[in-house]
C-alpha positions in Angstrom: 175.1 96.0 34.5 174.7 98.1 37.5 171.5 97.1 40.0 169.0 99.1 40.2 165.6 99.4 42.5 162.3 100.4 41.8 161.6 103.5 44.0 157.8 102.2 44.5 155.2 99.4 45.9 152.4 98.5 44.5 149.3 97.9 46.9 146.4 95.8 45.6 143.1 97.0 46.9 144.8 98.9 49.8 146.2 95.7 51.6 148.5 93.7 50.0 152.0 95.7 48.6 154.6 93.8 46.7 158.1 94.9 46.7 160.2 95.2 43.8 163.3 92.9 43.1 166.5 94.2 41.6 167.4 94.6 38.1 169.3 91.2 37.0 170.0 91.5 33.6 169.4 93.5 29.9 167.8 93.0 26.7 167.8 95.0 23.4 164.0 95.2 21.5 163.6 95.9 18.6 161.2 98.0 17.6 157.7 95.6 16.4 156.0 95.9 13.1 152.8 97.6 13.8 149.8 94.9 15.1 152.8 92.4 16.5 152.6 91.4 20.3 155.7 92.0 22.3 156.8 89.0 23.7 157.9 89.4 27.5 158.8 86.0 28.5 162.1 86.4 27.1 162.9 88.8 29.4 161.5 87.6 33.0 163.3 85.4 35.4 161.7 84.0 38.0 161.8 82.7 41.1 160.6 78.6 42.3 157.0 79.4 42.0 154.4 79.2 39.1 153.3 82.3 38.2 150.1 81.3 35.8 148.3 85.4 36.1 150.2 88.2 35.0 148.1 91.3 36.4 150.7 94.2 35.9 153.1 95.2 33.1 155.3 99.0 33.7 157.6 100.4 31.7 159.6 103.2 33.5 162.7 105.3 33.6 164.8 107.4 35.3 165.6 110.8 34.0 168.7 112.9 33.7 169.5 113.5 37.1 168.4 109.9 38.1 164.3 110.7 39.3 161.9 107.9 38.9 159.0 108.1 36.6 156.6 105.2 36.0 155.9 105.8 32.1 153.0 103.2 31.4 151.3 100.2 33.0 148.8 97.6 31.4 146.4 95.2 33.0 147.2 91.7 32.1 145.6 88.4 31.9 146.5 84.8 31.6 149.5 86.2 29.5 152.6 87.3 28.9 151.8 88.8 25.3 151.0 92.8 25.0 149.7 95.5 22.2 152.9 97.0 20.8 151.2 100.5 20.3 153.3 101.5 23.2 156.2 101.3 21.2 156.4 104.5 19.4 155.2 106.4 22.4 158.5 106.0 24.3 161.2 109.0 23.3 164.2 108.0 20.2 166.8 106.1 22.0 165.5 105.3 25.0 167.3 103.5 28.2 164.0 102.1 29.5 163.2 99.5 32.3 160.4 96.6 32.5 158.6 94.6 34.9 155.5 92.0 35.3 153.6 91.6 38.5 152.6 87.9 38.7 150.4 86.2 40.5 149.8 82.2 41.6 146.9 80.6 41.3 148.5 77.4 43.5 150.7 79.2 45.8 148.3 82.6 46.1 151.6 84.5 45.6 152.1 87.5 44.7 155.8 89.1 43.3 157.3 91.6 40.4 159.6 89.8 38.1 163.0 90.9 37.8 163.1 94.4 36.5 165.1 94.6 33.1 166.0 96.6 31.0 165.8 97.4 27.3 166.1 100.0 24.7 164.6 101.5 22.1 167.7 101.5 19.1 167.8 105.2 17.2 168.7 104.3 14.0 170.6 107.0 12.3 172.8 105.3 10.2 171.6 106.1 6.7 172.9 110.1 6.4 175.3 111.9 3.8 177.7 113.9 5.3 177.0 117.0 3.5 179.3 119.6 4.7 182.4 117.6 4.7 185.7 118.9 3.0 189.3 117.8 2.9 190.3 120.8 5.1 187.5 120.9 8.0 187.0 116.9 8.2 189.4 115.1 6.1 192.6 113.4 8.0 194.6 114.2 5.2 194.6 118.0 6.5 197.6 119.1 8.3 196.4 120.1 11.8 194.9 123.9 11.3 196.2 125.5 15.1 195.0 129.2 13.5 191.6 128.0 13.4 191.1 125.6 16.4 193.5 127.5 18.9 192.7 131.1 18.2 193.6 133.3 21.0 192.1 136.4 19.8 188.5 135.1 19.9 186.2 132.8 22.2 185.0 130.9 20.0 181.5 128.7 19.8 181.0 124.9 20.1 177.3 123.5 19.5 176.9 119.8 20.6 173.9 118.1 19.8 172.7 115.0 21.5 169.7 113.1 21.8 168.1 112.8 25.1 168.3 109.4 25.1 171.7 109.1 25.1 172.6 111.9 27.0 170.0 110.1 29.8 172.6 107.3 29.2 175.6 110.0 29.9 174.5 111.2 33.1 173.1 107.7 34.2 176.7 106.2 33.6 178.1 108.8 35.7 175.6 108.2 38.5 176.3 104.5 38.4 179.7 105.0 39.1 180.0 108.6 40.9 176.5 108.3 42.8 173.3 110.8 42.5 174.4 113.8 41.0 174.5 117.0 43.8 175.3 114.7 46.6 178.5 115.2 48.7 180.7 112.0 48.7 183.4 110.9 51.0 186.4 111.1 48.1 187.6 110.4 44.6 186.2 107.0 43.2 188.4 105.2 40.8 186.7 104.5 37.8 186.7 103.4 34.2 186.1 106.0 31.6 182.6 107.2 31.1 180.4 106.0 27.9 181.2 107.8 24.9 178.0 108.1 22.3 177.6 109.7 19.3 176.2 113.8 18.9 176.6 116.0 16.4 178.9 119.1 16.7 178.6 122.4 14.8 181.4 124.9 14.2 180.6 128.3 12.3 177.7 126.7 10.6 180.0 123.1 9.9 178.5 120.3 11.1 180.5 117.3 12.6 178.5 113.9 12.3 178.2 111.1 15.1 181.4 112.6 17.1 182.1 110.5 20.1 181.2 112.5 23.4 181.8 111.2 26.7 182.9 113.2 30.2 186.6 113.1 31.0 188.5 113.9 34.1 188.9 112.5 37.7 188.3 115.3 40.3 187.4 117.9 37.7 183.9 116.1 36.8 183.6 114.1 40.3 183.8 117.6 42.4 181.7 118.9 39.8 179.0 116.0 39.5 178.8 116.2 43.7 178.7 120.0 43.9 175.5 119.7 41.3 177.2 121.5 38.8 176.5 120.3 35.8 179.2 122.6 33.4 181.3 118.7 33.3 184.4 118.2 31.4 183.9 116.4 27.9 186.3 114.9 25.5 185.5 114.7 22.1 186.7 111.7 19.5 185.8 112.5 16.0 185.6 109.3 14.4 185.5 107.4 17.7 182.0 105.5 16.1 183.4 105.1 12.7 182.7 101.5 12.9 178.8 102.3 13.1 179.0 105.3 10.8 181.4 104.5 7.5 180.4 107.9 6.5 182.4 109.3 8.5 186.2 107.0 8.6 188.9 109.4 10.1 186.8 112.1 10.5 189.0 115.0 11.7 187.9 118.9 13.2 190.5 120.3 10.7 193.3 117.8 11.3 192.6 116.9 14.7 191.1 113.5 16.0 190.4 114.1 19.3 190.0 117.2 21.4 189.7 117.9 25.7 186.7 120.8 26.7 188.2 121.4 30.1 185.4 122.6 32.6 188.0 125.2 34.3 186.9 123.5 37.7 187.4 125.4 40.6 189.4 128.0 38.7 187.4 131.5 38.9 189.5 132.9 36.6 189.1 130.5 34.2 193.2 131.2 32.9 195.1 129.0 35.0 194.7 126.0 32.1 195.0 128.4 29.1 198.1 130.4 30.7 200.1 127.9 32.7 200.4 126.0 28.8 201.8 129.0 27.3 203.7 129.5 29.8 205.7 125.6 29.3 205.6 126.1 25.7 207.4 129.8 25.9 209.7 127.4 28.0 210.4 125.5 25.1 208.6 122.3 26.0 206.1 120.2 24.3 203.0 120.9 25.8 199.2 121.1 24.3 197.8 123.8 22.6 195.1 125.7 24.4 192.4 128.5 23.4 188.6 129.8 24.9 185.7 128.2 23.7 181.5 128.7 24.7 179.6 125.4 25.1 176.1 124.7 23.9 174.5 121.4 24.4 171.1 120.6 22.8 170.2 117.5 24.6 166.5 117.4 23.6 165.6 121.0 25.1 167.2 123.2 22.6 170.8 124.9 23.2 171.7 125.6 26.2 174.9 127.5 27.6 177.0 125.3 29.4 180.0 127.4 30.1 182.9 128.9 29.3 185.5 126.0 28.3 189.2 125.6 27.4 190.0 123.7 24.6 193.0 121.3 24.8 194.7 119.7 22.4 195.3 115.9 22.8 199.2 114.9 23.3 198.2 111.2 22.2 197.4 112.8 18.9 198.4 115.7 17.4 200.8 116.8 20.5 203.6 114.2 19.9 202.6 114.3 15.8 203.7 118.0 16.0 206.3 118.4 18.3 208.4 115.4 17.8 209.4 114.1 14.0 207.1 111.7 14.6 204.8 109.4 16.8 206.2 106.3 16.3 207.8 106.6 19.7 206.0 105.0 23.1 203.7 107.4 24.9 202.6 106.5 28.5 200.4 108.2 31.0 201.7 107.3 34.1 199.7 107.3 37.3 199.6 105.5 40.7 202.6 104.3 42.8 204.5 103.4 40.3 204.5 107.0 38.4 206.5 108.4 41.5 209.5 106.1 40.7 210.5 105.0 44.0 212.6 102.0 43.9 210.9 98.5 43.2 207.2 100.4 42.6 207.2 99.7 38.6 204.5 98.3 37.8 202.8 98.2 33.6 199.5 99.0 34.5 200.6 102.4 36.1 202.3 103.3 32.9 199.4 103.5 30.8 200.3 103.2 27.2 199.0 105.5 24.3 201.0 104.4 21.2 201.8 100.9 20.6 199.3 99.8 22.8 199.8 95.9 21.3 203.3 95.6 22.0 203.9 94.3 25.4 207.3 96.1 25.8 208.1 98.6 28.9 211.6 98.3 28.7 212.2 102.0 28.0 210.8 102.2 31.5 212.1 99.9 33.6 215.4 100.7 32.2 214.6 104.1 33.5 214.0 102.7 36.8 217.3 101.4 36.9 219.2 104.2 35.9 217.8 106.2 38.2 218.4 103.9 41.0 221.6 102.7 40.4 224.6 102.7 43.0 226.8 104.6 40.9 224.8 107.7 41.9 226.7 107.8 45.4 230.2 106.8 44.4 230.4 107.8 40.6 227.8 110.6 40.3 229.7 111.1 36.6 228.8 107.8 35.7 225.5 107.7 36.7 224.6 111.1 35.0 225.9 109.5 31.7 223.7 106.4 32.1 220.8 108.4 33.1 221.0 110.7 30.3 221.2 107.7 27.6 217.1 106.9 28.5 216.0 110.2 30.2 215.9 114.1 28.8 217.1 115.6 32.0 217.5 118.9 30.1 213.8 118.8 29.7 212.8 117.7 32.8 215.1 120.0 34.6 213.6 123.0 32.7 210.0 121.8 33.1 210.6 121.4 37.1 212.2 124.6 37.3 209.1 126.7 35.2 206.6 124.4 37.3 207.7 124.8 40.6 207.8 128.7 39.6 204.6 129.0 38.7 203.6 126.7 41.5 201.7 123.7 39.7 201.4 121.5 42.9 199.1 118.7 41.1 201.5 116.4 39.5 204.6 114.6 40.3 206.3 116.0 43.5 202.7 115.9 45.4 200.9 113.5 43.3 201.2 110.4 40.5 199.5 111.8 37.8 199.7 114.6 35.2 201.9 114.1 33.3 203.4 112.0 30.2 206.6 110.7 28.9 207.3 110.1 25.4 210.5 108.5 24.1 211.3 110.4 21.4 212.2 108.9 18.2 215.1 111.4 17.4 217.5 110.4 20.2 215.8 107.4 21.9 215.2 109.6 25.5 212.1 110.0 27.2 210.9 113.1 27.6 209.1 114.7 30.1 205.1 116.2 28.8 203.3 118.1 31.4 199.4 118.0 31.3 196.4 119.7 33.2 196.8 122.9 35.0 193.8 123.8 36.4 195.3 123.6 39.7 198.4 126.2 39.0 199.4 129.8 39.4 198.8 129.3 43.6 200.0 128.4 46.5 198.5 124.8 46.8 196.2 122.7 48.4 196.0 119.8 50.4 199.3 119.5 51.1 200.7 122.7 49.3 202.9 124.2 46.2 206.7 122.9 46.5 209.3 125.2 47.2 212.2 126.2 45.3 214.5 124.6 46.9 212.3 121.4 47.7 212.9 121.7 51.7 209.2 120.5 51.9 209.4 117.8 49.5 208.3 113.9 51.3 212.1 112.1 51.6 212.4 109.2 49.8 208.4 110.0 47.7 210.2 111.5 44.7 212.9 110.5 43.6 213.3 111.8 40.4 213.5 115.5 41.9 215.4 114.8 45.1 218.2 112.8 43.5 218.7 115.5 40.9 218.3 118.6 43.5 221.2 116.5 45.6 223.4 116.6 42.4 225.7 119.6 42.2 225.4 119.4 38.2 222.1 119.1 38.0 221.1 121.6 40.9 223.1 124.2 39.0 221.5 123.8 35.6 217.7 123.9 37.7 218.6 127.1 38.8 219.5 128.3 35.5 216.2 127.0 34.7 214.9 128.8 37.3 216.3 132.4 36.0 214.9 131.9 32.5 211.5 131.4 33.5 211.0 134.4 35.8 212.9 136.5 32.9 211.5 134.8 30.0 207.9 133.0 30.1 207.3 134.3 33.6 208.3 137.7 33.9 206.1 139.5 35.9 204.9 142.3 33.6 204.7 140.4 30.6 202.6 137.8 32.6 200.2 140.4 33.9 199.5 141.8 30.4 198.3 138.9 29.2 196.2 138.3 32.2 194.6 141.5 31.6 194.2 141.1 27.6 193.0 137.5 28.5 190.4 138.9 30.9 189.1 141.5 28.7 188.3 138.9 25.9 186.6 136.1 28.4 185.0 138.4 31.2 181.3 138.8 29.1 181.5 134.8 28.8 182.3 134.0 32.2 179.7 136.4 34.0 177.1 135.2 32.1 176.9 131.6 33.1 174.1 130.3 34.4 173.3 129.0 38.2 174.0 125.1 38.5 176.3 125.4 35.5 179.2 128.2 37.2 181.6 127.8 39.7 181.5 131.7 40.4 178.8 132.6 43.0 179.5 136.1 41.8 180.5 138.6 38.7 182.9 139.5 41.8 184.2 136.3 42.0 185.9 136.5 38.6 187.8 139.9 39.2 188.9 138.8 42.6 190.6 136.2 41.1 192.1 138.1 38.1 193.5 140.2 41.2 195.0 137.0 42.6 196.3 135.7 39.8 198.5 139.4 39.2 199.7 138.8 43.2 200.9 135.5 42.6 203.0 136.3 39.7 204.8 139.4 41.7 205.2 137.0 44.7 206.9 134.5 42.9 209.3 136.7 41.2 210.3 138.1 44.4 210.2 134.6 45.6 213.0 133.5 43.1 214.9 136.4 43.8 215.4 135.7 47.5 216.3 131.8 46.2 219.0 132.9 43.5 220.5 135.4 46.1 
């Protein structure tokens, strides 16, 4: 486990102050039948010398934004045994820590043991899931995208958790991101945060033991560094089905897991919602997205977290829906190897999400090859019938053309990430699944949008667009591409209606968050970047114009 310190000394008598030794290890207690001594032996390690007193025992813990606070100590004497009263003083599900001062009679030592810690179990395994009915938590429902992604409404998510283990969420993160409000020097790669188990509530419909965990990479470590604590969640509905039988493929009307994007760094909280419909007027599979107002009870009573965008998951009901089936492999590439340079494959940057046991990435590396075959100089014919035999290039060809439109800068062309590809059972291709647009509708930063005709893309970084662009065939076919989306999904007046009819519905929900949970320093922050929103779309109109002509 991760080391901790003890932010304290203790001075006996004002002269001698003994300083705390890491945390080395962790135990789980149960909870002692009433009159039972706690035995600490078990947990304490240590060092050469005999310790034969034991003056001190404390109990601490840190709380949800990673402050110390000493919670009990006890004097003891000639032993390592303790009155288990304390037990049931300590809050349900507590991530606590322990240690013994010792002292040595031979050696006239003094030194803590090593801190450890335990917890206190919540046992909440014995519950009938009341509310539950084939439609709202069966997964024998058909997937109900009325109810879940309803763009007419905001709708109202109410997560319960117990402060316990939403101490344990926020310490996770502070393990891995460091102390929540403080600036860092970049992005941290990391395992995924902890899920544990809440309880969700829809229109009166409770949800029972739903995995919660935060998601994201920049979205929740800008956030956690900024001291903003509206974080990005994902929700798994039967993700502790193993602990709780009760509730074995519990679904939110048909779905198993859901995104709660945290709209991070987006003041106009559309860019997520509008950029999807915009791929999916395109034609392409992308996820379902809709407005929804987040309440977390995490031991003080509801609280408004934010305004959120749902997202649907495209390892579940994404590639279930869109494709005749899911049989096909899903991967989430990321890292070197998602820019397909030549020689960068590699299977751990081609995360899978279907058939995760079989060891097979040969749909991929045959991908590689294709792509990088010689034929593409001296039989460009050739190569575009190989490369078409493993790779959709009539969907990737459309989704670069409506992305580069609409200026979608983080993904592939600027960076390895965002994005899936799914070979699709019904002609054996891979196809091309764009993900998370938080970052759309402007011009870029870091390093900037792309533009339409790639004269800024890195030579030799991507070859996926740059070989295509260079192909008469294919260039023609992007800017076909390129015409539908500005007179189809894009077209500037129909874009700015629905930025106005979306702004109307969200405007009360976005105002009203709270300091510390709100990326808007202003009400005047979110009309200002309604405003920009409605520039962008008639600069990048008139942008396409000038390329086409």
């Amino acid at each position: 486990m991760k080391r901790f310190m003890l932010t304290m000394l203790l001075c006996l008598g004002g002269t001698i102050c003994i300083a705390p030794l890491p945390v080395h290890g962790q135990v789980t207690l149960v909870s002692p039948e009433d009159g039972a001594t706690l035995q600490q032996a078990p947990i304490l390690s240590w060092t050469d010398d005999a310790y034969d007193v034991y003056l001190f025992s404390s109990v601490f813990f840190y709380d949800s934004l990673g402050q110390y606070y000493p919670f009990r100590f006890w004097m003891l004497t000639s032993s390592y045994e303790m009155e288990s009263s304390w037990w049931n003083l300590l809050g349900e599900d507590c991530a606590c820590y322990w240690a013994v001062l010792g002292y040595s009679t031979e050696t006239h030592q003094y030194a803590w043991s090593d801190v450890r810690s335990f917890t206190k179990s919540l046992d909440d395994t014995d519950f009938t899931p009341t509310d539950w009915t084939t439609h709202t938590h069966s997964k024998d429902a058909d997937p109900d995208f009325e109810e879940v992604f309803d763009n007419t409404q905001v709708k109202r998510f109410d997560i319960v958790i117990t402060s316990g283990r939403w101490r344990s969420m926020l310490n996770d993160v502070t393990n891995t991101y460091g102390p929540f409000g403080q600036p860092a020097g970049g992005l941290v790669e990391a395992e995924d945060p902890i899920f544990v188990p809440a309880e969700v509530f829809y229109n009166g419909t409770q949800w029972y033991r739903v995995g919660v965990r935060f998601k994201g990479n920049s979205s929740l470590q800008n956030s956690w560094h900024r001291g903003i604590l509206k974080l990005p969640f994902k929700l798994d509905f039967d993700e502790f089905e193993d602990d709780y039988p009760q509730i074995k493929n519990q679904r939110f009307y048909g779905f198993k897991k859901l995104s709660l994007k945290n709209n991070y760094d987006d003041r106009s909280f559309l860019r997520e919602k509008v950029t999807a419909e915009i791929f999916s007027n395109a034609g392409l599979a992308v996820s379902h997205t809709a407005f929804y107002a987040v309440y977390i009870d995490h031991g003080n009573g509801p609280e408004y977290f934010g305004l959120y965008t749902l997202v649907e998951e495209v390892d579940d009901t994404v590639i279930d829906t869109q494709f005749s089936n899911d049989d096909g492999n899903l991967y989430k590439p990321e890292d070197t190897g998602a820019s397909f340079v030549e020689g960068s494959f590699s299977e751990t940057d081609f995360e899978k999400k279907t058939n995760e046991d079989d060891g097979d990435w040969t749909d991929i590396q045959d991908m590689f090859a294709a792509w990088h075959d010689e034929a593409r100089m001296t039989d460009p014919e050739s190569w575009r019938t190989n490369l078409e035999a493993i790779f959709d290039t009539d969907v990737f060809l459309n989704y670069l053309a409506v992305n580069t439109v609409v200026q979608n800068w983080d993904t592939y062309g600027r960076m390895t990430q965002n994005y899936y590809l799914y070979n699709n059972p019904d002609n054996a291709k891979l196809a091309w699944i764009p993900w998370d647009f938080n970052e759309a509708l402007q011009d870029g930063r870091i390093v900037g949008a792309l533009d339409l005709d790639f004269s800024n893309i890195q030579t030799g970084a991507w070859p996926l667009i740059e070989y295509l662009y260079a192909d008469d065939v294919y260039k023609d076919m992007y800017d076909e591409f390129v015409r539908d989306a500005v007179e189809g999904p894009f077209d500037g007046t129909a874009i700015q209606t629905l930025y106005a009819d979306y702004a109307s519905l969200i405007e009360p929900y976005a105002i009203s968050e709270r300091r510390g949970y709100t990326f808007l320093n202003s009400s005047n922050d979110f009309q200002q970047a309604i405003t920009e929103l409605n520039q962008h779309v008639t600069n990048r109109n008139a942008a396409v114009e000038d390329y086409l002509n």
